[in-house]
Steps between C-alpha positions, in 0.01 A plus 500: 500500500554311191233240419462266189110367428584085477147391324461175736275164417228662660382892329551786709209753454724697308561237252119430476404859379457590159741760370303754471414451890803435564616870343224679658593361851824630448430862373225457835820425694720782389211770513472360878833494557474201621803293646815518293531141526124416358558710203826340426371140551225643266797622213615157556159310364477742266843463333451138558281515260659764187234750646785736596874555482672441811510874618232654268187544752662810739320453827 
């Protein structure tokens, strides 16, 4: 499924998280395996904001 993060009016609680949180929820996420589609909505955020390349973070 291919999914694209829209920030909206009102934050997500994705978009409230620092980015260190937000990078340790996704290493969390990957180490759980944890749905395909959470850890690329994660990717998203984080590229969204220059954390990450699109396609750097292997999950």
């Amino acid at each position: 499924m291919d999914y694209y993060f829209h920030p909206s009016p009102r934050p997500s609680s994705l978009e409230m998280l620092s980015d260190e949180q937000l990078l340790n929820i996704y290493e969390l996420a990957v180490e759980a395996q944890a749905s395909p589609d959470f850890i690329e909505i994660i990717k998203n955020v984080l590229s969204g904001r220059k954390l990450i390349e699109s396609g750097k973070c292997d999950s």
